[in-house]
N, C-alpha and C positions, 0 to 999 in steps of 0.2 A: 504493500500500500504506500511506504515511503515513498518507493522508489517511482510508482507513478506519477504521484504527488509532483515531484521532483522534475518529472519528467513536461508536466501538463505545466509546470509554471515555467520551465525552459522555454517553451514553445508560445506560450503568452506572453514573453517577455520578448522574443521575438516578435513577435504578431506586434507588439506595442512598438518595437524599434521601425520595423518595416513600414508601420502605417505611419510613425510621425515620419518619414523620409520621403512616400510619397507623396503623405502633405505640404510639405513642404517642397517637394518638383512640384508639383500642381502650383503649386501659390506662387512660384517664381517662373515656371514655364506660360502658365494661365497666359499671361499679360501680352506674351511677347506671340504667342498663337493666333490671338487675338486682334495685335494690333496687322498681324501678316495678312491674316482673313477682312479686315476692315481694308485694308489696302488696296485689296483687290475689288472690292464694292464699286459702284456707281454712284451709290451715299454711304460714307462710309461712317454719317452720324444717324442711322436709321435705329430708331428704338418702338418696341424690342430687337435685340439683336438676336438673328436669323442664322443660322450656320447653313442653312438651304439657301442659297442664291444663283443664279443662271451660268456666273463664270467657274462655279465650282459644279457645273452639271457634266460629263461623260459626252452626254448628246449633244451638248454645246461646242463641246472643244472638237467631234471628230464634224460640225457643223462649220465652225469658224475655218478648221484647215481646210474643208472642200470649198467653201465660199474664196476663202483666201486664193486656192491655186485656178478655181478659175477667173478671178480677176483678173492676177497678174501673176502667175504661174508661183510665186511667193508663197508656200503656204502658211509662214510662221508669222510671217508680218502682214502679209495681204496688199489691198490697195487696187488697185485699175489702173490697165493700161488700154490705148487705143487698138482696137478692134474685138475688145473680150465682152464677152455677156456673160449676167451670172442668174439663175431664177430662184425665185424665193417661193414657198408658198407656205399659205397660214390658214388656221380651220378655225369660224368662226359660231357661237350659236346665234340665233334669229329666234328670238320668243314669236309667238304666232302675235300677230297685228303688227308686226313691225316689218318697213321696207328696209331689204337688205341692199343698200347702195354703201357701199365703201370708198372711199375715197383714197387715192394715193397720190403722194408728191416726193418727190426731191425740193428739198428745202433750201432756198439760199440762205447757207448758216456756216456760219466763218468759222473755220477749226482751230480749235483752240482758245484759250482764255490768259488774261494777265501778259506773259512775256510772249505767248503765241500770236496773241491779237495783232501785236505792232507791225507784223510782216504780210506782203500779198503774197496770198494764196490762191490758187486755180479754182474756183465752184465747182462740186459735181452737179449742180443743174445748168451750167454752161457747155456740159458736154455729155453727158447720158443721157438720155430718154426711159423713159418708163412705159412700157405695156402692161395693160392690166389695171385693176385687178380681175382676170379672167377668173368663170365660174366653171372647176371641175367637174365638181361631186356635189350633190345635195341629196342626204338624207334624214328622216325624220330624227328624233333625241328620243333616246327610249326609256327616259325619266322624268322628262323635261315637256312641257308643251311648244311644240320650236321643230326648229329643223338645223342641222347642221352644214355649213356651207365651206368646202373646200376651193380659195382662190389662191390662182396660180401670179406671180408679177415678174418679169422679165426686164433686166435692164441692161442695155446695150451702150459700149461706148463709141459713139459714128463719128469715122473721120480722122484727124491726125489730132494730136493735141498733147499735154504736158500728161506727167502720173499724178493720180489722186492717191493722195495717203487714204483716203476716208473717201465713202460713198453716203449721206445719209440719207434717211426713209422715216416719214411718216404717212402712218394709215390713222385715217378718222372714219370712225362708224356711229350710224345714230345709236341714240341714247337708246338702251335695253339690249344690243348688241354686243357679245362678251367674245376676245380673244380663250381660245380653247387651245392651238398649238400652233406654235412657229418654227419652221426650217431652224431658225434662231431665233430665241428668246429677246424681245426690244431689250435696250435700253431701259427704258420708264416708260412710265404712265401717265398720260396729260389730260387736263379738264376734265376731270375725275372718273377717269378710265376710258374716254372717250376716243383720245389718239395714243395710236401704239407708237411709239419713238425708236427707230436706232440712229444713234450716233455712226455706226458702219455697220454696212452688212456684208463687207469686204475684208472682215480684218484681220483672217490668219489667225494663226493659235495662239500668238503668244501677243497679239494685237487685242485678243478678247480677253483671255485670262490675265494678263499685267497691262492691262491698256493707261492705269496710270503711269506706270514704267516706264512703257515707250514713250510716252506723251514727253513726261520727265527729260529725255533724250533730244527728242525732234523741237518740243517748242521753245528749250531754252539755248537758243542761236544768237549769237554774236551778230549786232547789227552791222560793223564792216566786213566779217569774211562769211558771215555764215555758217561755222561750223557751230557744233553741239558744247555750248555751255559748260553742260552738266558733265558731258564726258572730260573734258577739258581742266574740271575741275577736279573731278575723278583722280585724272590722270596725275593731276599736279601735287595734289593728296599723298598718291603713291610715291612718288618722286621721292617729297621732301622728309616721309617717313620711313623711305628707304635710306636715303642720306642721314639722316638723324638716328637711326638705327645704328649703320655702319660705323661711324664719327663715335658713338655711345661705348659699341663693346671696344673700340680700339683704344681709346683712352683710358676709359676708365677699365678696362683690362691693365695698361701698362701700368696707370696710377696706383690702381688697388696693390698690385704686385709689390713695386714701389716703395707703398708704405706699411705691406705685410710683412714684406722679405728684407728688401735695402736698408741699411743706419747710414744714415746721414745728418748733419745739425738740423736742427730745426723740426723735426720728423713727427717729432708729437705735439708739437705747435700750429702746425701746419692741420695733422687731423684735428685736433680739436677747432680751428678757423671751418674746415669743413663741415663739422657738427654745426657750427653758430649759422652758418647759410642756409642748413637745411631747416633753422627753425626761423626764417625772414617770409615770408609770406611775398611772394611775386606782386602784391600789389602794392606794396612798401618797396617795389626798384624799379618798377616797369619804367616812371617818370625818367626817371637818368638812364635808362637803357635807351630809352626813346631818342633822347639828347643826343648821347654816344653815335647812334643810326642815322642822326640828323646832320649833327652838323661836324661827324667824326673825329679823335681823338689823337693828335699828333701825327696828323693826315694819314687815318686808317684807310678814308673811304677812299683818296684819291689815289691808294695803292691798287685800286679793283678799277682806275678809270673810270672812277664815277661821281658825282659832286657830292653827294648822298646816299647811304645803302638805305633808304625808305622805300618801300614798294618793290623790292628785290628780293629772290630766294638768298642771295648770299650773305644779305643781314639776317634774314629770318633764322639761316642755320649758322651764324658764326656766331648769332647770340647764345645759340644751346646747342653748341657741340656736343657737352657731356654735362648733365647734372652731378653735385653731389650725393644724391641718393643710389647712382649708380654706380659710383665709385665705393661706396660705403660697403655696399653687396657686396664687390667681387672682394675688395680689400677682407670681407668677413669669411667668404669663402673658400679663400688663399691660404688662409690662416687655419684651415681648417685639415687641410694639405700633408699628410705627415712631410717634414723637412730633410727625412734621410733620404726621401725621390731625389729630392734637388740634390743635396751633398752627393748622390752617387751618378747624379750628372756634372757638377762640377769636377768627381775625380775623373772623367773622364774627358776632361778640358773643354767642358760648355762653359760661355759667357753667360751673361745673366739673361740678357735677349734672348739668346738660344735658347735656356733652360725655360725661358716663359713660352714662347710659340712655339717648341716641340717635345716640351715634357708637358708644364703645368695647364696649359691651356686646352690639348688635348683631352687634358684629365675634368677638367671647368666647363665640359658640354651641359650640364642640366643647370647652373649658375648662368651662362653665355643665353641657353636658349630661354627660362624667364626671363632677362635681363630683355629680351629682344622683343618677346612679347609684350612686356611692359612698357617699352621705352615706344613700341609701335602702335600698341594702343592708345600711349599718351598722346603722341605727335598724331596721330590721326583725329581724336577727339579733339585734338584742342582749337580753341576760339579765340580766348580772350588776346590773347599777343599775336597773332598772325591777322586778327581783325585790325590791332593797332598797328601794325607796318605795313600789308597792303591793303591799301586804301583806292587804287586804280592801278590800270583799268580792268574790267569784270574778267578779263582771261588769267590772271594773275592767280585769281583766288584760290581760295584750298574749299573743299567739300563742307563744310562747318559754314564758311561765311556764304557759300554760296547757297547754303538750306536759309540761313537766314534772309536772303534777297527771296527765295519763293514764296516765306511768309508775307514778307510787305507787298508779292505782287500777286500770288493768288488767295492770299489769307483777305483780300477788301472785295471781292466776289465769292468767295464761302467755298471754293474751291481745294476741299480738304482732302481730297482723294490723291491728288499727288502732292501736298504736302508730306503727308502723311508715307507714301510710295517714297519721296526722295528721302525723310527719314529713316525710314527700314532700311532701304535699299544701302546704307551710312551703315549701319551695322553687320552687314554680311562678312567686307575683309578680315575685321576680328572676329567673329563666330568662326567662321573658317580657319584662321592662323591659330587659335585656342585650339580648336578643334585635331589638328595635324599634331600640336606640339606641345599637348595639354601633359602627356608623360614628363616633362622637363621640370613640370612643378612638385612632381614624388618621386621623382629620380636620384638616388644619391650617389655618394663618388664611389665609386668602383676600385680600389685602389690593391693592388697585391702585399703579400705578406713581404715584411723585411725580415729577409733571415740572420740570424747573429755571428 
């Protein structure tokens, strides 16, 4: 009986550990599930929130890629080109007294909103036509008093002309006429279910299920070259948290070593100056860094050929080569090192360089690899000081400031669906970099036995 006893509270003590752990991924996964599925929405502030919606339907995505390739042979991204037609068709009910006239248009409606607006764009009612809506099928509702009406809509693009990113469509039916199935699910619903809306019926797989994403992409363009903004920014992101990374483990590698391993004067004067920085809060210096970037320090800036490093990658990373927090790490890690490695590289006439890049550093891979991911998360998140050095023009930016310019320009028309996209989409590099190189944070040093 003990031993049962014994046995039944092992297993509840278990049951208790395991559930508060899945409580707790729930409570920290929840959010971020959440904000991925809102992302991909149409409204992505629709309450109650729905986890059924049309971009997450099966039928919609192998709909989007057929629509897609025959627009424009595209099927991920979609769009029209001249000479493609693509048909649509949607089954509607018709309660009995009601005339079934449907109405269809291509709308002249500008694609895009905020930073898309400011550009001309081709109309798809400048160059498609619309046939229909032809009447297939009609048969009775066998629940319903009505009839069921299957229309077919065809649209062609005649003639020579530019590509349409987007085709859009709406259908209006009289009032007591209900959408029952579409080729593809509209968009939304207008004047209270009356018109069925797509934004595109062109738009490829990954045009319908991340169509904030692309948008994210196509409408934030450079008004003198026209390239993509958001990539651009993307791109500059990765650069300088690549360079900040590199600059990071190289120093403060050599430095931590340095003041683990080397005696020299000054040595513990020196670390302790390193401690006092790490307790100065960045916005207690940013003002004299700024100065320093401005108007340069015993002519730094005019060493780079330049009047000022403001609005430069080369001030933004010469200001943060290497943190003292990063230096602190390896210096703790160095130290942790047994010393008879080194000694039995010195007898064998290593210099102290040598002995760091082809003994101790070798050994410093799960130190090197958190240090990279931290230093890569930081530089990638960060705002406040790459906001204050570039300031123009909008190609320069890093990913951070330039989420912030789609607040000011789609946040004043409610435009929350690719805010929200460019947000997320800001968090994938580090979920991915964790993700490959998450062992480096329980990884310990490996080191062999020294025999006497």
């Amino acid at each position: 009986m003990g031993a049962k006893e014994a046995v039944r509270r092992r297993w509840a003590a278990l049951g208790w550990a395991y559930g508060l752990l899945l409580a707790f991924g729930v409570f920290f996964v929840a959010p971020f599930v959440m904000g991925f599925l809102a992302s991909l929405k149409t409204d992505p502030l629709e309450w109650p929130f729905r986890l059924a919606f049309p971009q997450v339907s099966p039928k919609n995505w192998a709909a989007a890629w057929r629509l897609g390739q025959a627009g424009s042979g595209d099927p991920w991204l979609g769009g029209m080109r001249p000479g493609r037609q693509v048909a649509l068709e949607v089954v509607y009910f018709v309660p009995r007294g009601v005339e079934p006239t449907l109405l269809a248009e291509i709308p002249r409606r500008k694609p895009g909103a905020g930073m898309g607006a400011v550009f001309e764009t081709p109309y798809a009612s400048d160059h498609v036509t619309l046939e229909g809506p032809i009447p297939l099928e009609r048969r009775p509702a066998h629940q319903e008093e009505g009839e069921i009406i299957r229309y077919r809509l065809v649209l062609r693009y005649q003639g020579e002309g530019p590509f349409l990113e987007r085709v859009p469509l709406d259908l209006e039916a009289p009032r007591g006429m209900v959408l029952v199935e579409a080729t593809l699910d509209p968009t939304r619903f207008e004047r209270r279910g009356r018109v069925a809306s797509w934004d595109n019926v062109t738009p490829g797989l990954l045009g319908y299920v991340f169509h904030s994403y692309v948008r994210a992409f196509r409408e934030t363009r450079s008004l003198e070259t026209g390239e993509s903004l958001f990539l651009r920014w993307t791109l500059n992101s990765f650069l300088i948290a690549f360079l900040k990374v590199l600059t990071t483990l190289v120093f403060a590698s050599m430095a931590g070593y340095a003041l683990a391993r080397l005696r020299f004067p000054g040595r513990q004067a020196l670390f302790l100056f390193m401690l006092f920085t790490m307790m100065v809060p960045g916005q207690v210096t940013f003002i004299s860094n700024y100065l320093v970037l401005r108007d340069g320090i015993f002519g730094l800036s005019t060493l780079f050929g330049v009047e000022t490093l403001l609005n430069t990658y080369t001030g933004l990373i010469l200001s943060g080569l290497v943190g003292a927090s990063a230096v602190f790490i390896m210096k703790q890690f160095f130290e942790s090192i047994p010393r008879e490695v080194e000694e039995a590289a010195l007898i064998d006439g290593a210099t102290p360089l040598q002995t760091l890049f082809r003994i101790v550093l070798p050994m410093s891979t799960p130190a090197l690899g958190a240090l990279a991911i931290l230093t890569f998360q930081g530089t990638w998140n960060e705002f406040f000081w790459p906001f204050i050095v570039l300031t123009s023009p909008r190609e320069i930016y890093t990913l951070p400031i330039g989420l912030l310019s789609f607040r000011n320009a789609y946040g004043q028309v409610g435009d929350w669906g690719l805010i929200l996209a460019g947000g997320f989409f800001s968090m994938i590099p580090v979920l991915i970099l964790f993700a490959v190189f998450q062992r480096y944070f329980v990884e310990g040093v490996n080191v062999g036995g020294v025999k006497e």
